[in-house]
Structures are given as structure tokens and as C-alpha cells.
PDB file of N, H, CA, C and O in Angstrom:
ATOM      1  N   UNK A   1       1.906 -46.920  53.438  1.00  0.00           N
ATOM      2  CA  UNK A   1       1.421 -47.231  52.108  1.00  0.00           C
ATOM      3  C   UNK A   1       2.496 -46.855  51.091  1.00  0.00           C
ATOM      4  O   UNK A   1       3.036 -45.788  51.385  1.00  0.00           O
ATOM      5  N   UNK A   2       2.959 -47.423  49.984  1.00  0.00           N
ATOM      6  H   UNK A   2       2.521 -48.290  49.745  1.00  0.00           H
ATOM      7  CA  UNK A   2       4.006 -47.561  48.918  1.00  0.00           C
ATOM      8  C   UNK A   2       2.927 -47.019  47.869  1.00  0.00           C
ATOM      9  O   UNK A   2       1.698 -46.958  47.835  1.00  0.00           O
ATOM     10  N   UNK A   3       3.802 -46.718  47.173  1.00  0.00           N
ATOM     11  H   UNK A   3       4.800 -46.767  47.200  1.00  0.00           H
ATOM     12  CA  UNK A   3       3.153 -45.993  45.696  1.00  0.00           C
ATOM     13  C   UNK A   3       3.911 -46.115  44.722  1.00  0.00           C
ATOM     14  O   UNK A   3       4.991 -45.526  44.687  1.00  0.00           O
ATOM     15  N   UNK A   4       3.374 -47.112  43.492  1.00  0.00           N
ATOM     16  H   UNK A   4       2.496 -47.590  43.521  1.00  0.00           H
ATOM     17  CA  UNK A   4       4.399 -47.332  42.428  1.00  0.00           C
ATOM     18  C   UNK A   4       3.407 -46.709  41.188  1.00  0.00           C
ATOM     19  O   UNK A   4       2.176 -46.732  41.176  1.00  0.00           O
ATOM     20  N   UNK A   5       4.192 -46.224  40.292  1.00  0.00           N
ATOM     21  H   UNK A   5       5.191 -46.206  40.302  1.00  0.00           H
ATOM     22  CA  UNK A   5       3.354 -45.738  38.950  1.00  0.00           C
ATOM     23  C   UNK A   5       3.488 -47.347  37.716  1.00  0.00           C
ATOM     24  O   UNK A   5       4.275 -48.194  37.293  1.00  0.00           O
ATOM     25  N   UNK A   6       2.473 -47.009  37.666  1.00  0.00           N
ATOM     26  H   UNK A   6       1.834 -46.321  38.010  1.00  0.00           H
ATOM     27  CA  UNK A   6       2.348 -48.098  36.637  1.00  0.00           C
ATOM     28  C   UNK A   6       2.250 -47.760  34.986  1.00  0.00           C
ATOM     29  O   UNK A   6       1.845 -46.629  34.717  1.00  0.00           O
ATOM     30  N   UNK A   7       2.457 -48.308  34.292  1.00  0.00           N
ATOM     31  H   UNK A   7       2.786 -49.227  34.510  1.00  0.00           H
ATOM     32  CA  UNK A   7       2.665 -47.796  32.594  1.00  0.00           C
ATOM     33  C   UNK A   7       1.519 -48.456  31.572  1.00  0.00           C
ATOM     34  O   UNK A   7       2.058 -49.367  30.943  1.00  0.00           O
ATOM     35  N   UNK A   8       0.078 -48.293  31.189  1.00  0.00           N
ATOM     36  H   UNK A   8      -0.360 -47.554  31.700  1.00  0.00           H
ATOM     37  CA  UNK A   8      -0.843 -48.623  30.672  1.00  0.00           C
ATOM     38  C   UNK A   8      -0.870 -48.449  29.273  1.00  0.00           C
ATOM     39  O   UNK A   8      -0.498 -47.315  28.971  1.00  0.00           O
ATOM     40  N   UNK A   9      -1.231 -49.290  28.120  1.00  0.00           N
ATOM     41  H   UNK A   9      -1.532 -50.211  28.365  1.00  0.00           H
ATOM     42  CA  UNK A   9      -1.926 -49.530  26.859  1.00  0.00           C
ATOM     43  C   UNK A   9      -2.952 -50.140  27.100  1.00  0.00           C
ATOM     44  O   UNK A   9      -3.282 -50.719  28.135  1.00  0.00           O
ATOM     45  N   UNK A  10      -3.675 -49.980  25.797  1.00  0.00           N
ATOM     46  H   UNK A  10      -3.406 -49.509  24.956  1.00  0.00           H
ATOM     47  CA  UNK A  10      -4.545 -50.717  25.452  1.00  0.00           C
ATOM     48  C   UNK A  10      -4.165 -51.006  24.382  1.00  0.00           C
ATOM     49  O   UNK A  10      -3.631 -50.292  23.532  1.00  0.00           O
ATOM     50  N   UNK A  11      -4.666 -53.108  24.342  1.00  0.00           N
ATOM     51  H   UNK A  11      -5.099 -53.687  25.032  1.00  0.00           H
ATOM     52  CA  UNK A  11      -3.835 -53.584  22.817  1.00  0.00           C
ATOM     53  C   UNK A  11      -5.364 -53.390  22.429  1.00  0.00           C
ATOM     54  O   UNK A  11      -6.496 -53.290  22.904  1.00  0.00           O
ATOM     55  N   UNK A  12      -4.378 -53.410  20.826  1.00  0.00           N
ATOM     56  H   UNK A  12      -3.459 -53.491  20.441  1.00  0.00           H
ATOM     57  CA  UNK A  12      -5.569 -52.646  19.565  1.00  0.00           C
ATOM     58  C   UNK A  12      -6.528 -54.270  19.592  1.00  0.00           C
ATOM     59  O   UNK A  12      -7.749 -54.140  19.685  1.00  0.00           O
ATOM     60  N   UNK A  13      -6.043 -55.518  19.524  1.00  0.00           N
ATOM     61  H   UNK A  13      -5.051 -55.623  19.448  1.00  0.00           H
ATOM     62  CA  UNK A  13      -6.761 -56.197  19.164  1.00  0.00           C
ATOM     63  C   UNK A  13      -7.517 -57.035  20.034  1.00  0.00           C
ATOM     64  O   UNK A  13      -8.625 -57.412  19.652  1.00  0.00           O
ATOM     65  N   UNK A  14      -7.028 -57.425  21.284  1.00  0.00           N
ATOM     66  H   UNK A  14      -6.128 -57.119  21.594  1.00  0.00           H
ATOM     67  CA  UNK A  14      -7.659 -57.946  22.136  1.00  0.00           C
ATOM     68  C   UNK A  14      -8.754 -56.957  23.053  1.00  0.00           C
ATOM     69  O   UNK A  14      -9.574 -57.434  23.837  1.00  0.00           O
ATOM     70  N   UNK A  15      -8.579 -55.427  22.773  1.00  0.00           N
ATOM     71  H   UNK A  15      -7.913 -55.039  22.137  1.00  0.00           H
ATOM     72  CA  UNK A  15      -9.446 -54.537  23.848  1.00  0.00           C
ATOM     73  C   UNK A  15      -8.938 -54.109  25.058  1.00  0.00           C
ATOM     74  O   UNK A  15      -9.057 -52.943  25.435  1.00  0.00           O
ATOM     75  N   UNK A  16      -8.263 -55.152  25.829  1.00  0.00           N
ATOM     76  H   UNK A  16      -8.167 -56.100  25.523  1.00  0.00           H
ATOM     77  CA  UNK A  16      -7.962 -55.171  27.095  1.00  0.00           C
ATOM     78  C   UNK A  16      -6.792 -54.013  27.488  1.00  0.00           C
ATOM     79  O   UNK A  16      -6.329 -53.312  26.588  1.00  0.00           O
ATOM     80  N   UNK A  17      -6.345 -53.857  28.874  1.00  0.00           N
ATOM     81  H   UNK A  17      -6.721 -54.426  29.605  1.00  0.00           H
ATOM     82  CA  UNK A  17      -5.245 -52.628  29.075  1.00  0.00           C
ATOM     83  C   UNK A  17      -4.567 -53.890  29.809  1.00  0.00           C
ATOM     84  O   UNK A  17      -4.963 -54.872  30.436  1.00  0.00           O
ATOM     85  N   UNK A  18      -3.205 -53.287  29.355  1.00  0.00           N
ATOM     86  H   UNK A  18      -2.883 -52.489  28.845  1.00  0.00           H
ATOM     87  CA  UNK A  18      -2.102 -54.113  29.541  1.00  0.00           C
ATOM     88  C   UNK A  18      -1.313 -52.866  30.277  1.00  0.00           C
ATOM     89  O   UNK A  18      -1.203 -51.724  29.831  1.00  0.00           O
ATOM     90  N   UNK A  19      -0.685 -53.484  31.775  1.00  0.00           N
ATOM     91  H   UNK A  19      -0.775 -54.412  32.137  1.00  0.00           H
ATOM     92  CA  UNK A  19       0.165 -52.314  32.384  1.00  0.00           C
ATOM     93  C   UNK A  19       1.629 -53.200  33.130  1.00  0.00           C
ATOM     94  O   UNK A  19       1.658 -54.425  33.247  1.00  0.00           O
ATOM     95  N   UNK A  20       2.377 -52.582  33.420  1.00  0.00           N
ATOM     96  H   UNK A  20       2.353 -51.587  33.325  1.00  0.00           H
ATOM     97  CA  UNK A  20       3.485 -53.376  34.211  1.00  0.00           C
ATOM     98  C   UNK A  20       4.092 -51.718  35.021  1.00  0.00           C
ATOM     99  O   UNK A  20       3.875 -50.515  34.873  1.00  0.00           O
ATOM    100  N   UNK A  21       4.771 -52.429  35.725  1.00  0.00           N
ATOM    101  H   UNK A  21       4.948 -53.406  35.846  1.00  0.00           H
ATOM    102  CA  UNK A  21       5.643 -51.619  37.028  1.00  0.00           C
ATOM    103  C   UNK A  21       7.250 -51.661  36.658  1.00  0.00           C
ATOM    104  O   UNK A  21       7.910 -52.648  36.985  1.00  0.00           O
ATOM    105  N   UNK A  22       7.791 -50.669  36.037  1.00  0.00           N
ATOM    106  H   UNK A  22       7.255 -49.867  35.772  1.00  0.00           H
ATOM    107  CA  UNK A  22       8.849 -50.469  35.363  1.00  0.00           C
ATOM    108  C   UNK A  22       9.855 -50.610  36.532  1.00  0.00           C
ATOM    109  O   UNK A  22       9.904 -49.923  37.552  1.00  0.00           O
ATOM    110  N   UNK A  23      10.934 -52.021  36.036  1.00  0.00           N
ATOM    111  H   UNK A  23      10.894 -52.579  35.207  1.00  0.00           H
ATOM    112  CA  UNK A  23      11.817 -52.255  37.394  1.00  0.00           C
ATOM    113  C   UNK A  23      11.444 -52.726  38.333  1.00  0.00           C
ATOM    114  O   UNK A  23      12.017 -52.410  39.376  1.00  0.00           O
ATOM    115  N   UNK A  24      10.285 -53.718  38.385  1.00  0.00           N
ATOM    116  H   UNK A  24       9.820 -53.974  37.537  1.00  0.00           H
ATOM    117  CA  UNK A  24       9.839 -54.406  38.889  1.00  0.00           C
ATOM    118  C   UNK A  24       9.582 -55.599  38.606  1.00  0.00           C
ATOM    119  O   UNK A  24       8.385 -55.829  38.775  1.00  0.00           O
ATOM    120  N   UNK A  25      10.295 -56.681  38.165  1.00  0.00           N
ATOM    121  H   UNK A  25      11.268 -56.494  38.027  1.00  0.00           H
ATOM    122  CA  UNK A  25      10.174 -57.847  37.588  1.00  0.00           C
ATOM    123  C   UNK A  25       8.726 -58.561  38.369  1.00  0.00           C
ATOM    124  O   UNK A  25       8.417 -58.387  39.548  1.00  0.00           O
ATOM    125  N   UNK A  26       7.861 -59.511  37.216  1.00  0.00           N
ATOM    126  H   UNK A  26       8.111 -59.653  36.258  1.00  0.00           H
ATOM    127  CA  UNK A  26       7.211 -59.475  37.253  1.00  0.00           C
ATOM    128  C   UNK A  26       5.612 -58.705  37.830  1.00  0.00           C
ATOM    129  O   UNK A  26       4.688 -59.254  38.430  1.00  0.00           O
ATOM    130  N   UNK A  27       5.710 -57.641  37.498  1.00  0.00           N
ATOM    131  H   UNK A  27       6.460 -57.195  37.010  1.00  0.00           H
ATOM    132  CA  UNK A  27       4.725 -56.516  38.050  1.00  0.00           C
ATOM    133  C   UNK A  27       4.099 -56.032  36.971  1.00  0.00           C
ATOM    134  O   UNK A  27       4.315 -55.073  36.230  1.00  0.00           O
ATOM    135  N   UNK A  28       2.953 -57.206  37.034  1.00  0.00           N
ATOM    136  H   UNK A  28       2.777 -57.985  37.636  1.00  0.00           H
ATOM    137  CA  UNK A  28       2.389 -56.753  35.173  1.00  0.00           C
ATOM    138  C   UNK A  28       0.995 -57.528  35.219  1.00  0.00           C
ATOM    139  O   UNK A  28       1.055 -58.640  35.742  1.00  0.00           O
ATOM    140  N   UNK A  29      -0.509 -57.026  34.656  1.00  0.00           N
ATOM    141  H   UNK A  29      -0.558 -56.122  34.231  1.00  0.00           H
ATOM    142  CA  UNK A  29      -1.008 -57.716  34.611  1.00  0.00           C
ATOM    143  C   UNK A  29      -1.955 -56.598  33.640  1.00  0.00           C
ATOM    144  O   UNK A  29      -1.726 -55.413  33.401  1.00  0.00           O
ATOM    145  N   UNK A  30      -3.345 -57.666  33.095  1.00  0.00           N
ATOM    146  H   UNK A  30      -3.531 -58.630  33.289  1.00  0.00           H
ATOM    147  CA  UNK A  30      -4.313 -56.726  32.037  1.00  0.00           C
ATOM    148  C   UNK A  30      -5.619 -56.584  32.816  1.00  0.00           C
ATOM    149  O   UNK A  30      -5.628 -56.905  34.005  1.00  0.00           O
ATOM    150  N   UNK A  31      -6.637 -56.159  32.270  1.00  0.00           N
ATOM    151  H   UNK A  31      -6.630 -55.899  31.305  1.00  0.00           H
ATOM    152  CA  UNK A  31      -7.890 -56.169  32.821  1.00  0.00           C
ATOM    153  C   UNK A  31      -8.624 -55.583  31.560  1.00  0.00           C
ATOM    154  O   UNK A  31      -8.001 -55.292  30.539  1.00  0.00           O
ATOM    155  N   UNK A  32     -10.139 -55.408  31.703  1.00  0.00           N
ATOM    156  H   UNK A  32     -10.645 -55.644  32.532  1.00  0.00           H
ATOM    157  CA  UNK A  32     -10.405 -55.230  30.310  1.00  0.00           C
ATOM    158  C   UNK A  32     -11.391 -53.722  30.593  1.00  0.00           C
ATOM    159  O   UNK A  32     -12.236 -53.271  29.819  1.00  0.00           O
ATOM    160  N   UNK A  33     -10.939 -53.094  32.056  1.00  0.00           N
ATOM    161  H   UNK A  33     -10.253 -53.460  32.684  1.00  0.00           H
ATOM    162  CA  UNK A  33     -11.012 -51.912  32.224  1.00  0.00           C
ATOM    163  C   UNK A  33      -9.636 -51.478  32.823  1.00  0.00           C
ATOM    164  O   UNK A  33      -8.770 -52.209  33.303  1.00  0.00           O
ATOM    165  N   UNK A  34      -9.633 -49.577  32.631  1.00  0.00           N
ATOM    166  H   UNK A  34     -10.337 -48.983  32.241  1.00  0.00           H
ATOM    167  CA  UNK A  34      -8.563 -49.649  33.843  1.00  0.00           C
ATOM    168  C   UNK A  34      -8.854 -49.421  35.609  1.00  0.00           C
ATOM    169  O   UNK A  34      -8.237 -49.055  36.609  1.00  0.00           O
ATOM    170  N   UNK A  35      -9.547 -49.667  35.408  1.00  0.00           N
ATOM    171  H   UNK A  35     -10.048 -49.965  34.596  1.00  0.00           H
ATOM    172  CA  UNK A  35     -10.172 -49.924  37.184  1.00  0.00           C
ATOM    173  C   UNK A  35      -9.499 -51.569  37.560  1.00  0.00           C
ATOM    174  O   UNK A  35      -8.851 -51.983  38.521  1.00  0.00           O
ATOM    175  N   UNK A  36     -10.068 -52.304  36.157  1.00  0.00           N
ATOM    176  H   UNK A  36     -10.595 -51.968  35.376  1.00  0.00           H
ATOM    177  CA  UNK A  36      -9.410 -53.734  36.743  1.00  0.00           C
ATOM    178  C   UNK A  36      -8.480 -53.796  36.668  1.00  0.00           C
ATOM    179  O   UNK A  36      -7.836 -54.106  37.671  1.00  0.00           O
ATOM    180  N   UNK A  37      -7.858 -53.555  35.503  1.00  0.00           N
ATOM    181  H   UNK A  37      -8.381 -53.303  34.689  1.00  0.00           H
ATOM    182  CA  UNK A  37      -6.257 -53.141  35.524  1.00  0.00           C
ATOM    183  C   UNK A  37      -5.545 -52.825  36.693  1.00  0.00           C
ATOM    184  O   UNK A  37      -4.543 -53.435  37.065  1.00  0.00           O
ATOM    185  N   UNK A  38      -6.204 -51.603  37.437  1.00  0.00           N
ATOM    186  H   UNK A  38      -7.018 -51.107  37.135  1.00  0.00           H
ATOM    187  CA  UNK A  38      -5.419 -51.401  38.175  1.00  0.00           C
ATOM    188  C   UNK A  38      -6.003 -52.481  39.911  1.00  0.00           C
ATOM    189  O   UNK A  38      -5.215 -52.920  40.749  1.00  0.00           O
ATOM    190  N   UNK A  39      -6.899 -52.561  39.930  1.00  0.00           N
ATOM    191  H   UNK A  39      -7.538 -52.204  39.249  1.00  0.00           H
ATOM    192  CA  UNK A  39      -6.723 -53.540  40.489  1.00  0.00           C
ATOM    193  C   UNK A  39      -6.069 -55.162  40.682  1.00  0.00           C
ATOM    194  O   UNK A  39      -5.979 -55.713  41.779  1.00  0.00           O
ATOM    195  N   UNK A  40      -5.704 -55.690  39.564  1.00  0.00           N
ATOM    196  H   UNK A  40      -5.776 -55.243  38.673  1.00  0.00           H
ATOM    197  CA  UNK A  40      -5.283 -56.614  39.169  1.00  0.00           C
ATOM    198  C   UNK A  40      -3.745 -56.435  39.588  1.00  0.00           C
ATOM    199  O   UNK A  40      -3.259 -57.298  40.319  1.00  0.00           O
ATOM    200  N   UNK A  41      -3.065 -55.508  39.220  1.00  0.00           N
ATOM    201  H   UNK A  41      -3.460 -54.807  38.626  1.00  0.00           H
ATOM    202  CA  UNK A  41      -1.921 -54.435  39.410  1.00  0.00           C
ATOM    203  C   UNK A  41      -1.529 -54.446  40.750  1.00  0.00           C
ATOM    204  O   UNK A  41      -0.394 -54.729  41.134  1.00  0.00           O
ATOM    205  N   UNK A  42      -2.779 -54.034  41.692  1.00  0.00           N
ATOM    206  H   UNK A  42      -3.701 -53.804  41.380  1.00  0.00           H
ATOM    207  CA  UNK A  42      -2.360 -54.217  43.092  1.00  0.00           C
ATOM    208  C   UNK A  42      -1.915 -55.428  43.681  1.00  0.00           C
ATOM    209  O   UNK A  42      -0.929 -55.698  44.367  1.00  0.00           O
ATOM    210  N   UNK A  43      -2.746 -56.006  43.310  1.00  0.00           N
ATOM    211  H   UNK A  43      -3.547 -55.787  42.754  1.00  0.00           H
ATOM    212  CA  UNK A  43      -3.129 -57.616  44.374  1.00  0.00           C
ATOM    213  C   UNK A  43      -1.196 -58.268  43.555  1.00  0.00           C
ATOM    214  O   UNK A  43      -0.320 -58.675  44.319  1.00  0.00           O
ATOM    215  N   UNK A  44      -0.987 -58.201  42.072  1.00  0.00           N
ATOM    216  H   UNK A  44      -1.698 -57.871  41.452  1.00  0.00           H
ATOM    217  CA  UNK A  44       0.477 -58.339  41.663  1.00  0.00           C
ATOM    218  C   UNK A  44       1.197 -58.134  42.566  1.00  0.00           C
ATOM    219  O   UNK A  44       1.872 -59.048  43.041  1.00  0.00           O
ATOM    220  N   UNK A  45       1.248 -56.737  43.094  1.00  0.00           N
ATOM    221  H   UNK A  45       0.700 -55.994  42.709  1.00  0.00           H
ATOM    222  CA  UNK A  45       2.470 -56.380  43.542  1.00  0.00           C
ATOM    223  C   UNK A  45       2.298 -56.567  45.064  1.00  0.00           C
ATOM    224  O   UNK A  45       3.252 -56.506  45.841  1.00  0.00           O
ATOM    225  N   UNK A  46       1.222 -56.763  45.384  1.00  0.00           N
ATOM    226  H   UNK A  46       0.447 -56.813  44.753  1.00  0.00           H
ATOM    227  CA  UNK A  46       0.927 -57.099  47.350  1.00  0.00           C
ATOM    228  C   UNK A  46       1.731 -58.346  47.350  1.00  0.00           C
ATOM    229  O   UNK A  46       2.708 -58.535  48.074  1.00  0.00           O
ATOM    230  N   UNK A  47       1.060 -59.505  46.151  1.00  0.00           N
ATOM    231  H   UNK A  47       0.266 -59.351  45.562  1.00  0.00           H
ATOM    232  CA  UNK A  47       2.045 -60.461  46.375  1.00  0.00           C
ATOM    233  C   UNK A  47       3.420 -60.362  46.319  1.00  0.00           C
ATOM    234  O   UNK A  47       4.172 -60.619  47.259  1.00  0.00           O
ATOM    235  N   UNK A  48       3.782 -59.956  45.120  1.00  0.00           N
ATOM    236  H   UNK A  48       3.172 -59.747  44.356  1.00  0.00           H
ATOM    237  CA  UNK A  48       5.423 -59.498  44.968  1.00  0.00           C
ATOM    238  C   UNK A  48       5.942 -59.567  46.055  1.00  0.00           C
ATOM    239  O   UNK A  48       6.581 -60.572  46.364  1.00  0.00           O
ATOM    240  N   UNK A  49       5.765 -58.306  47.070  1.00  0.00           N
ATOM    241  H   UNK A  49       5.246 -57.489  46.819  1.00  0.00           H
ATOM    242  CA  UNK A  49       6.156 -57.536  48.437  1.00  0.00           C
ATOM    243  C   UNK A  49       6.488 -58.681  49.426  1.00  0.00           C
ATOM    244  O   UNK A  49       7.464 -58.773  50.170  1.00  0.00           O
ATOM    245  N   UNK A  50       5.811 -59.237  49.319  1.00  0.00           N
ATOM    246  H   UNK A  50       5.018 -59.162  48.714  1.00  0.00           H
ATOM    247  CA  UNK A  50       5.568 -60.310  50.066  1.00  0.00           C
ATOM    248  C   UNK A  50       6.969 -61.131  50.329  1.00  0.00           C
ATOM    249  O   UNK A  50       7.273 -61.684  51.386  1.00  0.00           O
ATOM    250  N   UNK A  51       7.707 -61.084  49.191  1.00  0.00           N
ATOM    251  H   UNK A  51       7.460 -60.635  48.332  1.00  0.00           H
ATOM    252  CA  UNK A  51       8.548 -62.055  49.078  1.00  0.00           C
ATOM    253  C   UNK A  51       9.873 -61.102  49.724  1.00  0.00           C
ATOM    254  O   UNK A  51       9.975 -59.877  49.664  1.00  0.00           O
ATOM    255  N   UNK A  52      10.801 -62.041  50.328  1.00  0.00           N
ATOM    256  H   UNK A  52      10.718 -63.037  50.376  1.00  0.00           H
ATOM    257  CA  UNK A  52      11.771 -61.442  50.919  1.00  0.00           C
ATOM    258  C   UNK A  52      12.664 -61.556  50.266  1.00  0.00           C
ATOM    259  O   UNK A  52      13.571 -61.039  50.917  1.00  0.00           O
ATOM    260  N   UNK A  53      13.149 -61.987  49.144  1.00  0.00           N
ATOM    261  H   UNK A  53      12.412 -62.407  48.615  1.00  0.00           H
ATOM    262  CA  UNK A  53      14.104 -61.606  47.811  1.00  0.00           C
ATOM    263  C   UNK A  53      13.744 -60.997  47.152  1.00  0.00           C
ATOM    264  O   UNK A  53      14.358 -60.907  46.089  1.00  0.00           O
ATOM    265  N   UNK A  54      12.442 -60.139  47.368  1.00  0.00           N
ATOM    266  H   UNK A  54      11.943 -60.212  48.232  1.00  0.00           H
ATOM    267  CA  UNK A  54      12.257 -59.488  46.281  1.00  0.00           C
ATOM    268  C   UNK A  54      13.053 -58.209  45.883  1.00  0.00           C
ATOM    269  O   UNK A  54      12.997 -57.372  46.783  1.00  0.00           O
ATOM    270  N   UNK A  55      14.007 -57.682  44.459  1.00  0.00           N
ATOM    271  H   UNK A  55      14.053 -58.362  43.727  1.00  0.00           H
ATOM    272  CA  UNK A  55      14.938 -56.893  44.422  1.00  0.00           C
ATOM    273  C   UNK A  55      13.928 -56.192  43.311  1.00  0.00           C
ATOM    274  O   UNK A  55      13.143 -56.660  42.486  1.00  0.00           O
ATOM    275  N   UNK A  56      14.307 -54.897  43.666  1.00  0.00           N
ATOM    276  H   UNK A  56      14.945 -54.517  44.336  1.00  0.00           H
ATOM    277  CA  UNK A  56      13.330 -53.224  42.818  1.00  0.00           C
ATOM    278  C   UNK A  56      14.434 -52.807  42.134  1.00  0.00           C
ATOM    279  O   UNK A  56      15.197 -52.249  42.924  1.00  0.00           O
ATOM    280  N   UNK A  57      14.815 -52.823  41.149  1.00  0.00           N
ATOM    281  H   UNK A  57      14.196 -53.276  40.507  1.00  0.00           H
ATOM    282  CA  UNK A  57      15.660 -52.150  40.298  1.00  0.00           C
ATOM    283  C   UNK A  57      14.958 -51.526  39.203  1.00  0.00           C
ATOM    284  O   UNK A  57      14.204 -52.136  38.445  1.00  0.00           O
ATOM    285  N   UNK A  58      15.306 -49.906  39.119  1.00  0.00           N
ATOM    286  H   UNK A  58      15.919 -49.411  39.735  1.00  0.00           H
ATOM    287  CA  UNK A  58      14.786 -49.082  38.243  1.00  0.00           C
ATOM    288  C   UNK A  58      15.727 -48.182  37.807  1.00  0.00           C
ATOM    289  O   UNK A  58      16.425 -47.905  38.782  1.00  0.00           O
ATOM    290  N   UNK A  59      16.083 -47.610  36.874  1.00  0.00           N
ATOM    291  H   UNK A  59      15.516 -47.836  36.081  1.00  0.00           H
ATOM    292  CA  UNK A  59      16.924 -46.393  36.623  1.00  0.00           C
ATOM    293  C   UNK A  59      16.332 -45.167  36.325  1.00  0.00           C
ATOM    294  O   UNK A  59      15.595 -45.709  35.501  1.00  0.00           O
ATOM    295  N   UNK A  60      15.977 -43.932  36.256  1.00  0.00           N
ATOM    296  H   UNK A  60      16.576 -43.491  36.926  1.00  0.00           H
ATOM    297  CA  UNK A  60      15.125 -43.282  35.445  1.00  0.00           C
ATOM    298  C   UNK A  60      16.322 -42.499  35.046  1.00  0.00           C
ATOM    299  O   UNK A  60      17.226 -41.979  35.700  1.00  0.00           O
ATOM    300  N   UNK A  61      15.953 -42.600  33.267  1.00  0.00           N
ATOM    301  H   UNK A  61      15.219 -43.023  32.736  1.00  0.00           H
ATOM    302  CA  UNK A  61      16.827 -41.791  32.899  1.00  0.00           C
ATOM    303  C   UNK A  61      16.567 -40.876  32.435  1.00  0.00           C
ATOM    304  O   UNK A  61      17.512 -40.132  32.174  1.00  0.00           O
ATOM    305  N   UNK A  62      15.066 -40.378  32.048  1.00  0.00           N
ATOM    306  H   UNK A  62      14.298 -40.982  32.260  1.00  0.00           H
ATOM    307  CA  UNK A  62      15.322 -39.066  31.730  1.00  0.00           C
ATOM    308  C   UNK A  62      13.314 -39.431  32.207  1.00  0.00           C
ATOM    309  O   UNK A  62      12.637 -40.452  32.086  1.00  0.00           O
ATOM    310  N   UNK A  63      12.988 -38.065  32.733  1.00  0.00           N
ATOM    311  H   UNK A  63      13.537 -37.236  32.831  1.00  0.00           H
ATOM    312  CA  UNK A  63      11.005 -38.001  32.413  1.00  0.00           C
ATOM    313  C   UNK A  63      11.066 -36.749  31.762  1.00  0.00           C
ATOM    314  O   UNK A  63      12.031 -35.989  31.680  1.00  0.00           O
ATOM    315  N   UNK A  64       9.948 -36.624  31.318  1.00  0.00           N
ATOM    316  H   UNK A  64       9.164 -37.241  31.384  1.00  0.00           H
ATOM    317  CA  UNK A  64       9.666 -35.687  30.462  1.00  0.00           C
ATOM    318  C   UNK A  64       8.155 -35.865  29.955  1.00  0.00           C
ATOM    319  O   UNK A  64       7.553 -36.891  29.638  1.00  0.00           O
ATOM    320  N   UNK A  65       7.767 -34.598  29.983  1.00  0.00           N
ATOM    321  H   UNK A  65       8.257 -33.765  30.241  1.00  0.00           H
ATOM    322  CA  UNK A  65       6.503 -34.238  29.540  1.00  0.00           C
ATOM    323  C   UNK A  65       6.090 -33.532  27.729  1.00  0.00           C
ATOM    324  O   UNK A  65       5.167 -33.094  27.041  1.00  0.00           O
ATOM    325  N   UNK A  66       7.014 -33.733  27.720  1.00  0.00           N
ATOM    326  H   UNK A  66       7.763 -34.088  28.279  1.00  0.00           H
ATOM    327  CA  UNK A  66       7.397 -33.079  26.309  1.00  0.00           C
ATOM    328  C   UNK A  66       6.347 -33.754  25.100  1.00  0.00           C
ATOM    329  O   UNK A  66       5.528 -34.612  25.429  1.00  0.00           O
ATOM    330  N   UNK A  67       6.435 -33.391  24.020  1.00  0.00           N
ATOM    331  H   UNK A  67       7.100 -32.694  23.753  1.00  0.00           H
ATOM    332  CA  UNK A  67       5.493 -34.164  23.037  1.00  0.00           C
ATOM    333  C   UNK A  67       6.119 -34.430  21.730  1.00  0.00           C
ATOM    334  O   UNK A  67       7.008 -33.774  21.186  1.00  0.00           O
ATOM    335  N   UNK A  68       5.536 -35.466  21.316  1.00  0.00           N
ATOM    336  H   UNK A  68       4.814 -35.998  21.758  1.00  0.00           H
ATOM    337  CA  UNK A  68       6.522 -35.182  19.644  1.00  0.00           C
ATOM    338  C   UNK A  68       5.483 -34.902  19.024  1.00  0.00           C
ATOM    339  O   UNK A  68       4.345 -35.139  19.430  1.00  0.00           O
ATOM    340  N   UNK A  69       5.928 -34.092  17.434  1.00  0.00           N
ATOM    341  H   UNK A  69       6.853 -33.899  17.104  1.00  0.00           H
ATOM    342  CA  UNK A  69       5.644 -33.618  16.939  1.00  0.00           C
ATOM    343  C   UNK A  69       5.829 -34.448  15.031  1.00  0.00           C
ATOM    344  O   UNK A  69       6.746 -34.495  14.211  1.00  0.00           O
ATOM    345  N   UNK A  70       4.448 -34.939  15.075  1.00  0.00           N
ATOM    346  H   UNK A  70       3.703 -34.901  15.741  1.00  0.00           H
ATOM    347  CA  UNK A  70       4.921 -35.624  13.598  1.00  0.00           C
ATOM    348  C   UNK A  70       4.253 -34.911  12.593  1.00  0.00           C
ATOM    349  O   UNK A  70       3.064 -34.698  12.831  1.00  0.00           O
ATOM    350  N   UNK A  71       4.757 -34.428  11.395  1.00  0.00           N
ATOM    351  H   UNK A  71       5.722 -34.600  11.202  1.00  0.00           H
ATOM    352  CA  UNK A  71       3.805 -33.963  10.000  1.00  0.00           C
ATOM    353  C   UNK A  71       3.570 -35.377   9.474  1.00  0.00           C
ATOM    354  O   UNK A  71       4.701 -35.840   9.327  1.00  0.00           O
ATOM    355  N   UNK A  72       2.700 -36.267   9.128  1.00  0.00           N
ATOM    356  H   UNK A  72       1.780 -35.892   9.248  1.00  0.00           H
ATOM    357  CA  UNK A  72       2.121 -36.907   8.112  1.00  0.00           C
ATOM    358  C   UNK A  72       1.210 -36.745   7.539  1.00  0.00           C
ATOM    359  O   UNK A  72       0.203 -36.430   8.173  1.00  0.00           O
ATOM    360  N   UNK A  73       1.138 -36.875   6.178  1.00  0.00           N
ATOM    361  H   UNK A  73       1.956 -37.131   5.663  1.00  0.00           H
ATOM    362  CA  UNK A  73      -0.119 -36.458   5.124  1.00  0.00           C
ATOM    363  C   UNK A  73      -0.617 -37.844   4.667  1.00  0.00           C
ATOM    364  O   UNK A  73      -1.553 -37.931   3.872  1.00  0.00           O
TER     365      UNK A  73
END
């Protein structure tokens, strides 16, 4: 079993969660939970796999857990 992290919003206007697979060309799909999301997500990338050109390019350049910090009034 493979394990990719996936990167989730929710757009403000449509409702739905929008996610993709960073470095993974085409590895992206919405759902209007994240259960579907992430199901939707899977069945993406089962197909992806599938393909025997398929090339994974990712860099990570930095992770971090860190937070920013904004003052606005």
C-alpha cells in the first residue's frame, strides 16, 4: 500500500473541498465532503498508477509546523 498526503481547502464560494497531490500531475479532485474528497482522491490516483509513464516529481523544500503570526485591527 502507497501513501501520498494530499493538500485540502475549502472554496469559500462553491462549499466544496478542493485537494491535489503535490508533484503529482494531475492528482486533484473536489467532493463536497472530506470523506468524498478523499475518496475521489483515491480512485484519481489508482488510476494515475496505473499508467506506466507515469513520472512523481516532488521537491520538498522546507515543512514546517510553525505558525504566522498577524496583528490586524
Amino acid at each position: 500500500m502507497k501513501t501520498f498526503t494530499a493538500i485540502a481547502k475549502r472554496d469559500p464560494d462553491t462549499k466544496f473541498y478542493v485537494g491535489y497531490v503535490s508533484g503529482f500531475s494531475g492528482a486533484h479532485s473536489q467532493g463536497e465532503t472530506l470523506d468524498e474528497l478523499q475518496e475521489n482522491l483515491r480512485e484519481v490516483i489508482e488510476m494515475l498508477l496505473e499508467d506506466e509513464d507515469l513520472v512523481f516529481e516532488t521537491e520538498i523544500y522546507r515543512y514546517t509546523t510553525d505558525c504566522v503570526s498577524v496583528n490586524h485591527e
